[in-house]
TORGU-399175 format. One record per residue (C-alpha): residue number from 1; x, y, z. Coordinates in Angstrom, 2 decimals. Example, Ala and Ser with C-alpha at 12.3 -4.5 7.8 and 13.67 -1.06 7.14 Angstrom:
@kedren->1, X->12.30, Y->-4.50, Z->7.80
@kedren->2, X->13.67, Y->-1.06, Z->7.14
END
This chain:
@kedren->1, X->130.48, Y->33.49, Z->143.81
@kedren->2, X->133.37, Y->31.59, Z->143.04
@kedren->3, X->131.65, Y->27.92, Z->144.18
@kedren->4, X->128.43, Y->28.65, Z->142.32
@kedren->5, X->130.66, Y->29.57, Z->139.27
@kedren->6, X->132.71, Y->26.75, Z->139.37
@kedren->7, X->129.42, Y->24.51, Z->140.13
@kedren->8, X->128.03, Y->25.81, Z->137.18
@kedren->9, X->130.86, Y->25.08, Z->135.06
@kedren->10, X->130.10, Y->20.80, Z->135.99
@kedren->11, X->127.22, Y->21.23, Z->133.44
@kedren->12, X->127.47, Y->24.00, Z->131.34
@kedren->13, X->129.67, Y->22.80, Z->129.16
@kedren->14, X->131.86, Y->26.70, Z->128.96
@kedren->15, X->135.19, Y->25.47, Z->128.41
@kedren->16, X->135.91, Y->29.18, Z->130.35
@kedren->17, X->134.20, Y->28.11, Z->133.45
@kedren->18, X->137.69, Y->27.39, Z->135.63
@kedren->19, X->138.94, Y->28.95, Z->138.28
@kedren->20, X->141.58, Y->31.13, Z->136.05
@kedren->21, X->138.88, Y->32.33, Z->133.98
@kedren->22, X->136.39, Y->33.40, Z->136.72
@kedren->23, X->139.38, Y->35.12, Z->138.45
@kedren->24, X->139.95, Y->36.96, Z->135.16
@kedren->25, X->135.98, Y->37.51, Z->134.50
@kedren->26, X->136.20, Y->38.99, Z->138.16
@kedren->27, X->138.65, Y->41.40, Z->137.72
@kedren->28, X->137.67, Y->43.06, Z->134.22
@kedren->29, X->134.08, Y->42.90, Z->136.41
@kedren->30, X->135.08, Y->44.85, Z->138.62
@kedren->31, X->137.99, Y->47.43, Z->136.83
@kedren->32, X->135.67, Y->48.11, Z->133.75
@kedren->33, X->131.69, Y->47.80, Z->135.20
@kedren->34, X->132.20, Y->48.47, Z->139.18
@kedren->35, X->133.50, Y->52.60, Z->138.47
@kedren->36, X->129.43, Y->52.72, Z->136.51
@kedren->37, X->128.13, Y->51.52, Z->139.09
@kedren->38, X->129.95, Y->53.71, Z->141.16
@kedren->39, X->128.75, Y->56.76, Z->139.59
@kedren->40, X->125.17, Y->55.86, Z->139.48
@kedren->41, X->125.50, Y->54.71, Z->142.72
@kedren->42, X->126.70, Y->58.70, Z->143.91
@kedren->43, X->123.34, Y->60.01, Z->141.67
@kedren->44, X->121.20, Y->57.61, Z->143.73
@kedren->45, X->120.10, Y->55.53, Z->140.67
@kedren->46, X->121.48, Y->51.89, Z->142.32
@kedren->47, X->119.03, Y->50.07, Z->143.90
@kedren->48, X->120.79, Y->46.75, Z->145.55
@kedren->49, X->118.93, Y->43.39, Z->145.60
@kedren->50, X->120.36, Y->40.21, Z->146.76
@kedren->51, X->120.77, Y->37.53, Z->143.79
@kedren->52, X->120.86, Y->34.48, Z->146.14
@kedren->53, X->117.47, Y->33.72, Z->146.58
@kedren->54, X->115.08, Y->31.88, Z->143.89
@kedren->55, X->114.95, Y->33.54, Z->140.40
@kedren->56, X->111.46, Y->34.18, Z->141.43
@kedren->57, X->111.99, Y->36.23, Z->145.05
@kedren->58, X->114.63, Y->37.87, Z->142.83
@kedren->59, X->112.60, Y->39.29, Z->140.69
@kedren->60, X->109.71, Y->40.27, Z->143.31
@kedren->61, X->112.80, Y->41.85, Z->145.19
@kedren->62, X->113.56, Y->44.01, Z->142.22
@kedren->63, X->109.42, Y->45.19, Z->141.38
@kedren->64, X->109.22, Y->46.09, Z->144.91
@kedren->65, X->112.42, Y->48.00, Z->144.84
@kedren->66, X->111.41, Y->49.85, Z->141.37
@kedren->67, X->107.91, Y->50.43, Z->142.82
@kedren->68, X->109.59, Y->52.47, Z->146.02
@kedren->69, X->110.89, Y->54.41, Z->143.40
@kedren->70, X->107.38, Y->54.78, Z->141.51
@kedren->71, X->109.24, Y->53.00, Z->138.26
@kedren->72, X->106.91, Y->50.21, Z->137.01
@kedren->73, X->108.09, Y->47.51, Z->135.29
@kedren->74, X->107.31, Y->46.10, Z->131.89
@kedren->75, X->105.76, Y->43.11, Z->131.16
@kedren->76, X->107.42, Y->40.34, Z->129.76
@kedren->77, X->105.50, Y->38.96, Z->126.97
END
């Protein structure tokens, strides 16, 4: 995560896009979101779906998963 971060930071133009900063992102990340997740993760409400693949197979990834659970999703207009 940290390459396609720092990648990312060639052309975005964030001045926060260095290694410090991702480091720092990281760690509030994971101290202040990752303990949600956890609990919705022990209620069976986290569904997992890899984010390295195309935006689009991404997103088919995540209809199929929310149609297993019989959730459908909204369009986007």
């Amino acid at each position: 995560m940290q390459e396609r971060l720092m990648k990312r930071g060639e052309t975005s133009g964030r001045s926060d896009d260095n290694m410090e900063s991702i480091k720092k992102r990281f760690k509030t990340f994971v101290e202040t979101s990752m303990p949600v997740v956890d609990y919705f993760k022990k209620e069976g409400k986290v569904e997992w779906v890899s984010a390295t693949k195309s935006p689009e197979e991404v997103y088919q990834d995540v209809k199929k998963s929310l149609k297993a659970r019989d959730v459908q999703p909204t369009s986007s207009s």
